[in-house]
VOKE-717084 format. One record per residue (C-alpha): chain; residue number from 1; residue in three letters; x, y, z. Coordinates in Angstrom, 2 decimals, decimal comma, m for minus. Last residue first. Example, Ala and Ser with C-alpha at 12.3 -4.5 7.8 and 13.67 -1.06 7.14 Angstrom:
  kette   nr  rest        X        Y        Z
      A    2   SER    13,67    m1,06     7,14
      A    1   ALA    12,30    m4,50     7,80
! end
This chain:
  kette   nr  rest        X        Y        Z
      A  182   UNK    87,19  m184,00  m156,75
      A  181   UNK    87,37  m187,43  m157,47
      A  180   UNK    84,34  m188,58  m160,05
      A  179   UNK    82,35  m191,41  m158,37
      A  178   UNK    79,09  m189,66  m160,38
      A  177   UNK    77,95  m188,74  m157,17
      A  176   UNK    80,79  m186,49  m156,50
      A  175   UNK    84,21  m187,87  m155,03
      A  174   UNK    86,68  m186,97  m151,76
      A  173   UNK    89,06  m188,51  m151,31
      A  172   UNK    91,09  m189,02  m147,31
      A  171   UNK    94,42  m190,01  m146,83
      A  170   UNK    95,64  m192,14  m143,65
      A  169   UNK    97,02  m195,32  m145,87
      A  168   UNK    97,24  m193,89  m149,36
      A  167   UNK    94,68  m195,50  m151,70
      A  166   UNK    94,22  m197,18  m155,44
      A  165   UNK    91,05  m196,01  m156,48
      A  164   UNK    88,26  m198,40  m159,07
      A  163   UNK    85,80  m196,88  m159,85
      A  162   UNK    82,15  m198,58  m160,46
      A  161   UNK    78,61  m196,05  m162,02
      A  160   UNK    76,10  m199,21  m162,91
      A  159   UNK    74,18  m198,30  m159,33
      A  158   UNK    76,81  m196,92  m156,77
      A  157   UNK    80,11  m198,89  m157,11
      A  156   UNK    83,38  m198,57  m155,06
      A  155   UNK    86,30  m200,54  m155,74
      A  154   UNK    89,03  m199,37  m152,86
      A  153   UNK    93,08  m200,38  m153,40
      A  152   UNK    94,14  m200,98  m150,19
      A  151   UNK    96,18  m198,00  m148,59
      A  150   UNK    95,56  m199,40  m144,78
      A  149   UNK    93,16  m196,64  m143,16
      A  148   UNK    91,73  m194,70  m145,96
      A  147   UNK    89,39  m192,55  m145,58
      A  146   UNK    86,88  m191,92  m148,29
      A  145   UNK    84,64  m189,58  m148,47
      A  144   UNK    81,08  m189,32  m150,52
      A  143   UNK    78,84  m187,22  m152,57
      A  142   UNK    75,55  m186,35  m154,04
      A  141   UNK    74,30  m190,16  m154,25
      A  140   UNK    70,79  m190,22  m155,67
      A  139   UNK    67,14  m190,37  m153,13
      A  138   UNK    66,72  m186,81  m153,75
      A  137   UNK    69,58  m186,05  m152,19
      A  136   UNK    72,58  m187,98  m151,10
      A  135   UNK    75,30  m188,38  m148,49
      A  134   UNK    78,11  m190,37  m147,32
      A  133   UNK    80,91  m190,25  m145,05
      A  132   UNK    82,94  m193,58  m145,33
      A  131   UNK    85,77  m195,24  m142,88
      A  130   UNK    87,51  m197,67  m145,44
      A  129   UNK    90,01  m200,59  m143,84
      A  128   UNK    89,47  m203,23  m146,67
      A  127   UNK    85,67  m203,58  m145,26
      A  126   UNK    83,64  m200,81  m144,22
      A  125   UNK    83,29  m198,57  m141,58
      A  124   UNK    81,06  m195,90  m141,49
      A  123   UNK    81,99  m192,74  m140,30
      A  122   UNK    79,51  m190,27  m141,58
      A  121   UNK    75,97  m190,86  m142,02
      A  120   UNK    73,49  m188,69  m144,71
      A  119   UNK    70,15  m187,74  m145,79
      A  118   UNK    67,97  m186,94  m148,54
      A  117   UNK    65,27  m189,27  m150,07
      A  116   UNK    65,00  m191,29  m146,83
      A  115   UNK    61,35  m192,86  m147,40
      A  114   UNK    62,58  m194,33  m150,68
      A  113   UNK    64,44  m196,54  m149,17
      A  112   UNK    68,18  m196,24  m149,54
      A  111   UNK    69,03  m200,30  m150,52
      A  110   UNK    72,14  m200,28  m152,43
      A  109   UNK    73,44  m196,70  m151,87
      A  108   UNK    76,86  m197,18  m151,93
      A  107   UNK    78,15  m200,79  m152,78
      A  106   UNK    81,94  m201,45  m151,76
      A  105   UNK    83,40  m204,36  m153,58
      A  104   UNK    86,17  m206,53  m152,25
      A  103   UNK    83,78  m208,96  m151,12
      A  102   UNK    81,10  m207,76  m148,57
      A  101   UNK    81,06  m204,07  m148,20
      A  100   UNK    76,90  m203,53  m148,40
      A   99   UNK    76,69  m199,43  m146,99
      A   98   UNK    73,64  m197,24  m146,85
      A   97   UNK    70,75  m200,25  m146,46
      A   96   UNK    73,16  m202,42  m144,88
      A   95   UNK    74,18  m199,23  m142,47
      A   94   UNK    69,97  m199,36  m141,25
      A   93   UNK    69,85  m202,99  m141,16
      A   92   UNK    73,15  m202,91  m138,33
      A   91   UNK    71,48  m200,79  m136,03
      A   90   UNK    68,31  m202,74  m135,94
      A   89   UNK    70,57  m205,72  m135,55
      A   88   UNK    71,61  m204,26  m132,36
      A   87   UNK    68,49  m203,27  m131,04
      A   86   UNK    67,12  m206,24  m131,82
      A   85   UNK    69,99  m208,62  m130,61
      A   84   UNK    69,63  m206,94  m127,02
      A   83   UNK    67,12  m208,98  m125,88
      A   82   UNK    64,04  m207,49  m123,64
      A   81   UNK    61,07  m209,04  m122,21
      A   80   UNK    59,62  m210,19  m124,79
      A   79   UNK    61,56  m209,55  m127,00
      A   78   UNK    60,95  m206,15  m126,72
      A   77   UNK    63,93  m204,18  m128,08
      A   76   UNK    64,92  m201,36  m125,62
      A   75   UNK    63,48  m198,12  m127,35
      A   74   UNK    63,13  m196,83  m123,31
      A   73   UNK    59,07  m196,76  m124,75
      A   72   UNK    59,54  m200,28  m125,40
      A   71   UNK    60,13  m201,60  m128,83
      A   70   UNK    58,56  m204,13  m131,53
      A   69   UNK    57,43  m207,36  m130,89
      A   68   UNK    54,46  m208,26  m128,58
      A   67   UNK    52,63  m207,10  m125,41
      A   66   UNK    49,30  m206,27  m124,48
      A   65   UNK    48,10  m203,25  m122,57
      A   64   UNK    44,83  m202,28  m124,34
      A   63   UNK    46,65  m199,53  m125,61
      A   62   UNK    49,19  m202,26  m127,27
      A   61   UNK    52,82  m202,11  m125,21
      A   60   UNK    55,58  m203,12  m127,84
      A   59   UNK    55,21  m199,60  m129,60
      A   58   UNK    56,50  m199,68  m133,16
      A   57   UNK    59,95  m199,29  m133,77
      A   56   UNK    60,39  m202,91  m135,08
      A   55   UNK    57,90  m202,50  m137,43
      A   54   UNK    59,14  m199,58  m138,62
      A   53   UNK    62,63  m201,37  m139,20
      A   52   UNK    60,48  m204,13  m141,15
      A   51   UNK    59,01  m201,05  m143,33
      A   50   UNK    62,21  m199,84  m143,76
      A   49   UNK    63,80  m203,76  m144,63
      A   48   UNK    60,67  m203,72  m147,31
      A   47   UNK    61,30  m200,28  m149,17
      A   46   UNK    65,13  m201,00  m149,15
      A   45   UNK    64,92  m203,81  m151,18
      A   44   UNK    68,45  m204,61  m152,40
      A   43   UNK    68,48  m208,66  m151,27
      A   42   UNK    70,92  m207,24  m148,80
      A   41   UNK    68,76  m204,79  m147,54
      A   40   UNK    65,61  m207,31  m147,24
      A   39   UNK    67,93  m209,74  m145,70
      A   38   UNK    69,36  m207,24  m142,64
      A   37   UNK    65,55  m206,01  m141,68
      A   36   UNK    64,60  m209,30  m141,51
      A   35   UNK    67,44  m210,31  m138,93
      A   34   UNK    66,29  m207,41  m137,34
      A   33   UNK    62,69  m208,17  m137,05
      A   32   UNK    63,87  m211,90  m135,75
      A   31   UNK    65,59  m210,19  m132,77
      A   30   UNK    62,75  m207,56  m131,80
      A   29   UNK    59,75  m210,12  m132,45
      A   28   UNK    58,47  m211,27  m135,11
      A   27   UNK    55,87  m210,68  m137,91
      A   26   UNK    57,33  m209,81  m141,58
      A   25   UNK    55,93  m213,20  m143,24
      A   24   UNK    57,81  m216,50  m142,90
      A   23   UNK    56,77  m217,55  m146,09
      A   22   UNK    58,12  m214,42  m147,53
      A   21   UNK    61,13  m214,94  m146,28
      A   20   UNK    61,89  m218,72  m147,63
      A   19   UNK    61,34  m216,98  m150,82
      A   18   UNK    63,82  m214,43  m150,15
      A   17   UNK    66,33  m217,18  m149,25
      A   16   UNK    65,82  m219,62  m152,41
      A   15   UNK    66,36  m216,17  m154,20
      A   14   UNK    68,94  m215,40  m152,80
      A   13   UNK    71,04  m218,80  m153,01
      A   12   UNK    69,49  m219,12  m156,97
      A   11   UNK    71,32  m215,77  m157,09
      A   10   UNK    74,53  m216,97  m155,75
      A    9   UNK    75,93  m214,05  m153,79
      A    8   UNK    77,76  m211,46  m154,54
      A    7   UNK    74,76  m209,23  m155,00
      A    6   UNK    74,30  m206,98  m158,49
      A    5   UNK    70,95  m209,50  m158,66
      A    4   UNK    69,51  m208,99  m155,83
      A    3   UNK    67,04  m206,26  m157,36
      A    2   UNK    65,34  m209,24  m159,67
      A    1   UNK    64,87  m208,02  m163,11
! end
């Protein structure tokens, strides 16, 4: 089973576009890194947009004094010189691996690599006018809250577990891992 599968997406889209990735290989620089980071969440494989953020982290400067992707001890994406777009996209990879909110579905969890086993991020934003606190353990949900900002009706899934909660503009829920309200 292919891990894009739960995606909106067409899957003979995704899969046309993770093969086109894996031609390209995970070399680039800061920008291109980022965009790589971004697919490999979205296709649901955590493992290979964290080792693309690592590669984007890595030190730009070489001992020997060469230059190439990655980041400049300021962790200003080096381009090289410098473009923004990796930093920025860097940014954005990490919530795609916590957070996908494209459609009317909001998928927790869909890329967590397995290097983050226990963690969590509050205030992300997601589509339908959701701000989201989120955490896990040992790589499974433990928990997450829900603000709501408009009173849209919020479908949340994490793995086959999907709930569907009507909202109250400005009030806040508060589920388990199992998407239970508390």
């Amino acid at each position: 089973m292919q891990k894009f599968e739960k995606s909106n997406d067409p899957p003979d889209l995704m899969k046309a576009a993770r093969q086109s990735l894996l031609e390209r290989g995970d070399e680039g620089t800061g920008w291109s890194l980022a965009w790589k980071i971004n697919f490999w969440a979205r296709f649901r494989y955590g493992n290979h947009a964290y080792n693309m953020l690592k590669l984007l982290f890595r030190p730009a400067i070489s001992p020997e004094g060469t230059t190439g992707g990655g980041s400049y001890p300021n962790l200003f994406d080096a381009h090289p010189p410098f473009q923004i777009d990796g930093n920025f996209g860097g940014s954005s990879g990490i919530t795609e691996m916590l957070l996908q909110s494209q459609g009317k579905t909001l998928d927790l969890l869909p890329a967590l690599p397995s290097a983050l086993p226990t963690g969590y991020i509050n205030g992300i934003c997601a589509q339908g006018g959701f701000t989201l606190n989120i955490r896990w353990q040992n790589g499974q949900l433990s928990g997450v809250d829900i603000t709501s900002k408009a009173g849209q009706t919020c479908v949340l899934r994490y793995g086959d577990k999907q709930l569907q909660l009507k909202t109250e503009k400005g009030k806040t829920y508060k589920l388990n891992g199992d998407l239970t309200v508390l």
